[in-house]
C-alpha positions in Angstrom: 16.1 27.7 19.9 19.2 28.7 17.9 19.5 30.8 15.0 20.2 27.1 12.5 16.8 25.5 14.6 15.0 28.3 13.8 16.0 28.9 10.2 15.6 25.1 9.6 11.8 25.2 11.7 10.8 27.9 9.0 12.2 25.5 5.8 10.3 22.7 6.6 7.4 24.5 7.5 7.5 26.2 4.0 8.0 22.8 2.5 4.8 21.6 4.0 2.5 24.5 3.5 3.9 24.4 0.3 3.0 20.6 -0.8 -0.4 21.3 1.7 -1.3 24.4 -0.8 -0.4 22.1 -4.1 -3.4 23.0 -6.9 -3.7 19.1 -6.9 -6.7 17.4 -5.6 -7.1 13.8 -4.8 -10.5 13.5 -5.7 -9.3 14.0 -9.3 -6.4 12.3 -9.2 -5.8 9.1 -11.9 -7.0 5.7 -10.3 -6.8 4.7 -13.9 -4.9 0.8 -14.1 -1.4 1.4 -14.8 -0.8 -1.7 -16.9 1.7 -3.7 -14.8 -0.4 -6.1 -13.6 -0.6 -9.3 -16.2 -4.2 -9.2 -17.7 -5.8 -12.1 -16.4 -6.8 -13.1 -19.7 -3.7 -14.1 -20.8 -2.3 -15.0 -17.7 -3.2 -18.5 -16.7 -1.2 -18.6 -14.1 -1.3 -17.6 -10.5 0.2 -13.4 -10.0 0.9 -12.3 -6.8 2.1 -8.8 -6.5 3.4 -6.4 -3.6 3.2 -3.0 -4.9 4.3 0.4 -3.6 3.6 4.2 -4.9 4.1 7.4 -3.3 1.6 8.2 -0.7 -0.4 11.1 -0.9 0.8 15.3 -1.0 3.3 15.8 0.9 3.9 12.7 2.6 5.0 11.6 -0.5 8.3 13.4 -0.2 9.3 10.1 1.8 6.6 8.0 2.3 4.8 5.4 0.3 1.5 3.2 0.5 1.6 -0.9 0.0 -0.8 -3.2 -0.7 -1.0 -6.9 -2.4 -2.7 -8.1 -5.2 -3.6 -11.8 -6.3 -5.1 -13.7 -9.0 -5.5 -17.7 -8.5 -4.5 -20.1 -11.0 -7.5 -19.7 -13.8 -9.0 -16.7 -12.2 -9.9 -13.6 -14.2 -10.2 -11.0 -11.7 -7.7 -10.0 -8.8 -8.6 -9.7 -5.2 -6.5 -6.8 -3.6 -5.8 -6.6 -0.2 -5.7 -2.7 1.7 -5.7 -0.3 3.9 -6.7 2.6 3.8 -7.3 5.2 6.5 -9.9 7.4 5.2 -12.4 4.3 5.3 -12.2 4.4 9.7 -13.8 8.1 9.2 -17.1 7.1 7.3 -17.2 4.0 10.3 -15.6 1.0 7.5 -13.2 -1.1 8.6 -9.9 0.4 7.4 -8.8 -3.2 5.9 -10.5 -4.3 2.9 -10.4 -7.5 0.7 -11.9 -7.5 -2.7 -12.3 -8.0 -6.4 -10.2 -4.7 -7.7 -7.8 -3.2 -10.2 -4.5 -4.6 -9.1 -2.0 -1.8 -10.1 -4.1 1.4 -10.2 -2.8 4.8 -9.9 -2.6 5.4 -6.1 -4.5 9.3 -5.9 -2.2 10.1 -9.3 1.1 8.8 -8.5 2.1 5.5 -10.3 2.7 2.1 -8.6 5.8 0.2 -8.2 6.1 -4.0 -8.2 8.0 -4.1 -5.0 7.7 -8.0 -4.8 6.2 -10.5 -7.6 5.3 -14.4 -7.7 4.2 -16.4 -10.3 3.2 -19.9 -11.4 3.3 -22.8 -9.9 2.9 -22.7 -5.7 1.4 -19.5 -6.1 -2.0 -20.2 -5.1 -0.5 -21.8 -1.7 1.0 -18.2 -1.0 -2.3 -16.8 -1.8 -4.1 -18.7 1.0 -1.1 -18.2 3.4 -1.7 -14.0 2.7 -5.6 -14.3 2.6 -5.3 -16.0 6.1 -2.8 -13.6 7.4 -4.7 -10.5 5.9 -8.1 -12.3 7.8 -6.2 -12.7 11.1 -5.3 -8.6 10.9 -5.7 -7.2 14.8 -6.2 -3.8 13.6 -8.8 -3.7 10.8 -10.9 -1.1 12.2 -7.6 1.5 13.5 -5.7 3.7 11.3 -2.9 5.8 12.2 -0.2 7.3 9.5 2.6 7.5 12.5 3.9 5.6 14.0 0.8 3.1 12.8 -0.8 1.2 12.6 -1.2 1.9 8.8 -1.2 0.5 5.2 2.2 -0.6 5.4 2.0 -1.8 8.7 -0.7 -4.3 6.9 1.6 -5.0 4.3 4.2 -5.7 7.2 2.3 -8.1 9.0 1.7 -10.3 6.0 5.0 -10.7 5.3 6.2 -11.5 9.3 3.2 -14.1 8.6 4.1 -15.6 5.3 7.8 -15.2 5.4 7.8 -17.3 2.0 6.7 -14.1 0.1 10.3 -12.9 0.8 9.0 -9.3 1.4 11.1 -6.8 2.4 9.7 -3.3 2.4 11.5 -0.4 1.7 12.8 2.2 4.4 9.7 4.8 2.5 7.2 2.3 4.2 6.7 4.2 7.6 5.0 1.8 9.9 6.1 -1.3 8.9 8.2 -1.5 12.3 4.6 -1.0 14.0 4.2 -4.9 13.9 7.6 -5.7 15.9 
């Protein structure tokens, strides 16, 4: 190893103890709602929203977490669709479809709208990414790298419903797990 491989080795490794020593904690991080989202309330219409935020510690430095949230036509709740890794370990499937908070806080770091549709057809998409999310091959298998993984998920929707014109970001490591 040269003199520049080592001194670069001993960077990065103080970058990662560094952001793996952080006083943060994510079991106290915000989940709060970060008010992106339309309130279904006074949104008639149907939402559906992509979002991205930084993923967690230091990973964050240049990776992010995806996921899609959807409200029908009428509907006054959204139904997010996930993945999240930690669930494998307690013996959950890693992909999850429920009745959540669309835009929370993602373990204290602030989600983006990545994509957006609203209105009219809307509810068709809906149905074209609740079959896609149900047709997932790896609900129960999580792996941050190379995947698969939350953006992976995120991935295969939108290689299965092309009409959501998704394109994730470079940030969303394992999105290329699907190809």
């Amino acid at each position: 190893m040269t003199k520049r491989q080592r001194l670069l080795a001993i960077i990065l490794l103080g970058l990662v103890s560094a952001g793996c020593s952080s006083p943060r904690d994510w079991r106290t991080a915000s989940r709060e709602p970060a008010g992106i989202a339309p309130a279904p309330a006074v949104t008639p219409e149907a939402v559906l929203q992509v979002y991205g935020a930084d993923a967690w510690g230091w990973r964050g430095w240049f990776a992010i977490h995806t996921w899609i949230a959807a409200k029908r036509t009428g509907a006054d709740t959204y139904t997010v669709y996930d993945v999240v890794g930690w669930r494998g370990r307690s013996g959950q499937p890693v992909m999850r479809i429920a009745r959540d908070v669309p835009d929370r806080y993602w373990y204290g770091e602030r989600p983006r709208v990545i994509k957006e549709h609203r209105g009219k057809d809307v509810d068709r998409l809906i149905d074209a990414v609740e079959k896609a999310a149900r047709d997932y091959p790896w609900k129960t298998t999580y792996r941050a790298f190379p995947g698969p993984n939350s953006n992976t998920f995120t991935a295969w929707i939108a290689k299965r419903v092309p009409e959501l014109g998704l394109k994730l970001p470079l940030s969303a490591i394992g999105k290329s797990y699907v190809d």
